[in-house]
C-alpha positions in Angstrom: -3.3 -0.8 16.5 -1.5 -0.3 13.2 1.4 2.4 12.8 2.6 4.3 9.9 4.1 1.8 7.3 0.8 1.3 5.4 -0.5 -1.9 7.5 -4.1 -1.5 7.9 -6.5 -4.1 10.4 -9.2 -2.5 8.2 -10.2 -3.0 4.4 -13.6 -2.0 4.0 -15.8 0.7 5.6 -19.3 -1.6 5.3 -22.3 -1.3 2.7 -22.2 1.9 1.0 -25.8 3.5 1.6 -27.2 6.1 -1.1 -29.3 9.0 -0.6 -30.2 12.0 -3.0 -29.2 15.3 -1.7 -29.3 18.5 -3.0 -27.6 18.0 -6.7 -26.2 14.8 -6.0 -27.2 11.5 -5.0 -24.4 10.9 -2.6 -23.0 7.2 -1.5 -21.7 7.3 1.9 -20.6 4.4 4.9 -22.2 4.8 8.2 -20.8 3.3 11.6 -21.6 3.7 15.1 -24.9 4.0 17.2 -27.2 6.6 15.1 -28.0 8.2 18.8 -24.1 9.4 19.0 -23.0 12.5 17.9 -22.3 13.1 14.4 -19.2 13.1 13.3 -18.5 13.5 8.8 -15.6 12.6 7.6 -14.0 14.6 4.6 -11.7 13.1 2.1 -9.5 14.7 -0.6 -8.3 14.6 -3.9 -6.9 11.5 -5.1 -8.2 10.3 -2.4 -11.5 8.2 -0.9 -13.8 7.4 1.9 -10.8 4.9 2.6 -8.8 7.3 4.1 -10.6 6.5 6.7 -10.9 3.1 7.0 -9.4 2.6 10.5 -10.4 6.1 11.6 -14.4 5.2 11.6 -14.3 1.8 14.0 -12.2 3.9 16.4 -15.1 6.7 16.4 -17.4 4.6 15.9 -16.5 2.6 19.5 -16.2 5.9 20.9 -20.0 6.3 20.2 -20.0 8.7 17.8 -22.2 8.4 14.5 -20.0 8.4 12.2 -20.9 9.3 8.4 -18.1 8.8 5.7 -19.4 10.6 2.4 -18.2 10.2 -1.5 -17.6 13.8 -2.2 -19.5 14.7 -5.9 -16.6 13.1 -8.5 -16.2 10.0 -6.6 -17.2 6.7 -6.2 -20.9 5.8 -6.1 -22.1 9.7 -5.7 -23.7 10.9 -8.7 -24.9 14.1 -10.2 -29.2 13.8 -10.5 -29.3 15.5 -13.9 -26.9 15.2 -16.6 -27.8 18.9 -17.7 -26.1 19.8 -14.0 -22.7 21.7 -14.4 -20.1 19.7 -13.1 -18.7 22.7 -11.0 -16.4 21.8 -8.2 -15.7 25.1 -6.7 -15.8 25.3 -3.2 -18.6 26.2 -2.1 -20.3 24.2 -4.1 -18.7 20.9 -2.4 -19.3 22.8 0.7 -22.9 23.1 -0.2 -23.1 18.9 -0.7 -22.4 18.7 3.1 -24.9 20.9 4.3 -27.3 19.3 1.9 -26.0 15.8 2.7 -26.7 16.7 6.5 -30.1 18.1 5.9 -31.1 15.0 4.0 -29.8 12.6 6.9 -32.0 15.0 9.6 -28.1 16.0 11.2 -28.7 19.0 12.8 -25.0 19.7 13.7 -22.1 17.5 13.5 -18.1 17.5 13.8 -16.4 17.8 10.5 -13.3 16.7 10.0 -10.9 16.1 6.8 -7.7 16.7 4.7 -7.0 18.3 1.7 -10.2 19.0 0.0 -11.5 17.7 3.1 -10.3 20.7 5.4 -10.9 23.0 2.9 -14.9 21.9 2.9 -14.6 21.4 7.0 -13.2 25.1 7.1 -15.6 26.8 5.0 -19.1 24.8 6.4 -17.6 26.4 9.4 -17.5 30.1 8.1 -20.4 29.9 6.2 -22.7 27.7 8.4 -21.4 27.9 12.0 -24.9 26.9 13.5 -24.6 23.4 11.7 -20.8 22.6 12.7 -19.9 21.5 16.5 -16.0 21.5 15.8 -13.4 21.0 13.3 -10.3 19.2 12.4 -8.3 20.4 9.7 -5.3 18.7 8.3 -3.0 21.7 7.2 -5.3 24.1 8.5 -6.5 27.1 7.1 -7.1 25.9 3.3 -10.3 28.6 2.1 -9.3 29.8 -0.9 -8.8 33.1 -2.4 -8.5 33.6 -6.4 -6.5 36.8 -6.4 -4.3 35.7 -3.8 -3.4 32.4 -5.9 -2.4 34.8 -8.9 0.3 35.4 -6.9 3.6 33.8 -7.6 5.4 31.1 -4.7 8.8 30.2 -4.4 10.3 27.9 -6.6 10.4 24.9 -4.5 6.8 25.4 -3.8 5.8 26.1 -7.0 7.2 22.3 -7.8 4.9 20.8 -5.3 1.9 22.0 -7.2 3.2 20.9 -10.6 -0.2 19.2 -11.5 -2.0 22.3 -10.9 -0.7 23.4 -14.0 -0.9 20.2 -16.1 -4.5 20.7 -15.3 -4.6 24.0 -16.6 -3.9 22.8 -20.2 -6.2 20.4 -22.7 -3.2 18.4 -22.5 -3.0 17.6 -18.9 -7.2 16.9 -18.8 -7.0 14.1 -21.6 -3.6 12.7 -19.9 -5.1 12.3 -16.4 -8.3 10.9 -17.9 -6.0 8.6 -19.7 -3.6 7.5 -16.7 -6.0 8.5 -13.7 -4.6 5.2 -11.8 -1.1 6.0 -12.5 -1.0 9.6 -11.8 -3.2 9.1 -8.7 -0.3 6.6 -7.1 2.2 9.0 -8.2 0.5 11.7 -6.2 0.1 9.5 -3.1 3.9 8.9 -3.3 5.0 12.7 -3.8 2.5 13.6 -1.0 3.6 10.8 1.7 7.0 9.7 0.6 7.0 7.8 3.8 4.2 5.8 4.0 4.9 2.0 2.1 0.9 1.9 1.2 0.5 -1.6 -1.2 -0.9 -1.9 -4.2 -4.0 -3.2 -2.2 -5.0 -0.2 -0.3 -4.3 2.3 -3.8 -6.3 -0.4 -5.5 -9.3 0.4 -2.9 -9.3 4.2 -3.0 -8.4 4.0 -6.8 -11.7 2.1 -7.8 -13.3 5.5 -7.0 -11.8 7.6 -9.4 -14.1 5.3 -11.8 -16.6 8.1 -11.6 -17.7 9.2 -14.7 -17.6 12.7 -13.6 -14.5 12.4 -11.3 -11.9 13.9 -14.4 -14.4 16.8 -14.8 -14.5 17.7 -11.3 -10.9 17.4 -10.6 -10.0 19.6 -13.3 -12.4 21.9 -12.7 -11.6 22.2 -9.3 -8.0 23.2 -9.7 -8.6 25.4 -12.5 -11.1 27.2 -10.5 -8.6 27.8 -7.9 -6.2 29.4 -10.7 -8.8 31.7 -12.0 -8.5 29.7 -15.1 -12.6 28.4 -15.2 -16.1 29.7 -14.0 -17.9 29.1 -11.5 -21.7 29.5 -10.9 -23.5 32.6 -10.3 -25.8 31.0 -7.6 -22.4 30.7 -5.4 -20.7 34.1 -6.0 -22.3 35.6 -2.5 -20.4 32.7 -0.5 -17.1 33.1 -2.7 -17.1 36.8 -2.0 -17.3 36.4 1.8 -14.6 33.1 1.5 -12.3 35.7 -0.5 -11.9 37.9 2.6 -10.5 34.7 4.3 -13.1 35.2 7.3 -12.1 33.5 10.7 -13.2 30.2 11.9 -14.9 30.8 14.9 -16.0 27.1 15.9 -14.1 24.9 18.1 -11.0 23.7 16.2 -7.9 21.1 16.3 -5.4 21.6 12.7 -3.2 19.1 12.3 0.5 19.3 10.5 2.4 16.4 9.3 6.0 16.5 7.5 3.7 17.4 4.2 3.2 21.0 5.5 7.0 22.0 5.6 8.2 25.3 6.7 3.8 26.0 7.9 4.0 23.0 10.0 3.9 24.6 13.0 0.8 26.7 12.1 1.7 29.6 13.1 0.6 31.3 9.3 -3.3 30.5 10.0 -3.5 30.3 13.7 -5.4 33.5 13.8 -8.1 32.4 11.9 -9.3 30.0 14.3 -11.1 32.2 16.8 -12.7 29.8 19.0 -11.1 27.4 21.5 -8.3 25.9 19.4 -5.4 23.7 19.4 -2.6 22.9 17.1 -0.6 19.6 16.4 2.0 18.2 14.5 3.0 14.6 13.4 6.3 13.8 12.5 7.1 11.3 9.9 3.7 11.7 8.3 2.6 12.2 4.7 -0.4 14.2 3.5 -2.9 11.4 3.8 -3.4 12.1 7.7 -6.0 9.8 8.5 -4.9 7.0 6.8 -1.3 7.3 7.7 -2.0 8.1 11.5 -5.7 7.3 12.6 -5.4 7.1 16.0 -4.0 10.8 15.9 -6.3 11.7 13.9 -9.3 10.0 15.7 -8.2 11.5 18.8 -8.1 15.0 17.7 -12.2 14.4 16.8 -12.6 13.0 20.1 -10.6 16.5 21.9 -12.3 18.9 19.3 -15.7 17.4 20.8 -14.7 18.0 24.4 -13.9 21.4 23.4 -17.5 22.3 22.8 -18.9 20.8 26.2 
């Protein structure tokens, strides 16, 4: 197996299948015996289905049915109408997995995912317990809350989330649309200091940010969370119940790495998880979970499963 320094045995994740759903015609991989249970992996922002490269032919020899999806911004997923807002709140990405699942006859599956990726794992599970058989959640507990974001961090945390507020500004849109690849590697080094990725595996990921809509959505998406842009009436019934930060109450494994700092051990969201729950923590491991650690991370879907038997 490979380790932590960025070595992968993996490059590719197979054909990329497309199927409309909902909004979106969504481009996804697929591995493992379509009889096994169903397993979605959730990536993040600036990130790819490639974060989960290696993690997938470990599930996928497991049994499991594993499904890998584009989330709406990247790679071959696509928006059905140009006239359709290019909204990325979050339960509107949340909504593309329900509606990805419905369209692929999944009755209920194990989601699992980082960064944008826990937060849509998280709130299926709040919203849509019925459809969700367990979670894993790379820094836990990420369901967002607009008033509470108006409030102001520490100073060293505030840093970390520097391009939160480039965003914010006309500026920062046009100079991520103009150096997306750049500012995308930038990110993955700020975010796993530790992990010597080459140019290979960015190249990968980074050939998904080609999206024509992928600026659009990842601006709107952080200024969302700011309060800084709109969101869609249709939605404002989930966001209200996701404001009151209700409990996840599905079967759940979080996962901290050395990108969490002082919440590492969990302890500031452990209460939301309400059913049968466990909590882990990596050591010498960036933000990018799955990639950096996928036997961890494979093996926490595998323990989450066994905790709904």
């Amino acid at each position: 197996m490979a380790d932590a320094s960025g070595s992968r045995p993996h490059t590719s994740l197979g054909p990329i299948k497309q199927i409309d759903a909902g909004v979106l015609n969504i481009g996804y991989a697929e591995a493992g015996p379509a009889g096994g249970t169903p397993v979605v992996l959730l990536h993040g922002w600036p990130y790819d289905i490639h974060s989960f490269v290696d993690v997938a032919p470990i599930l996928a020899a497991r049994g499991y049915h594993v499904i890998v999806p584009y989330l709406r911004g990247y790679g071959t997923t696509r928006f059905l109408s140009k006239d359709t807002f290019r909204n990325a709140q979050q339960s509107a990405v949340a909504l593309d997995i329900i509606k990805l699942m419905d369209a692929l006859k999944i009755d209920k599956a194990i989601l699992a995912g980082f960064d944008w990726g826990s937060r849509t794992a998280d709130i299926v599970a709040v919203l849509w317990p019925d459809r969700v058989k367990g979670i894993v959640a790379v820094s836990g507990y990420l369901v967002t809350n607009i008033e509470a974001n108006q409030k102001p961090l520490p100073p060293p945390a505030e840093l970390g989330w520097w391009y939160q507020y480039y965003f914010s500004t006309e500026r920062g849109r046009v100079g991520y649309e103009q150096y997306t690849h750049d500012f995308d590697k930038l990110i993955w080094k700020q975010a796993s200091p530790k992990w010597n990725f080459d140019d290979a595996t960015y190249d990968r990921t980074a050939a998904s940010f080609d999206n024509p809509d992928h600026v659009e959505i990842a601006v709107h998406n952080y200024r969302w969370r700011l309060g800084l842009a709109k969101g869609e009436l249709q939605y404002e019934e989930w966001e209200e119940k996701l404001f009151k930060r209700p409990p996840v109450t599905v079967p759940a494994i979080t996962i901290a790495s050395d990108f969490d700092g002082p919440n590492a051990d969990g302890k500031a969201y452990a209460s939301k998880y309400t059913g049968k729950y466990s909590h882990r923590v990596l050591k010498g491991i960036g933000h990018n979970v799955p990639q950096e650690a996928p036997e961890a991370f494979a093996k926490a879907v595998v323990d989450v499963d066994a905790y709904s038997r």
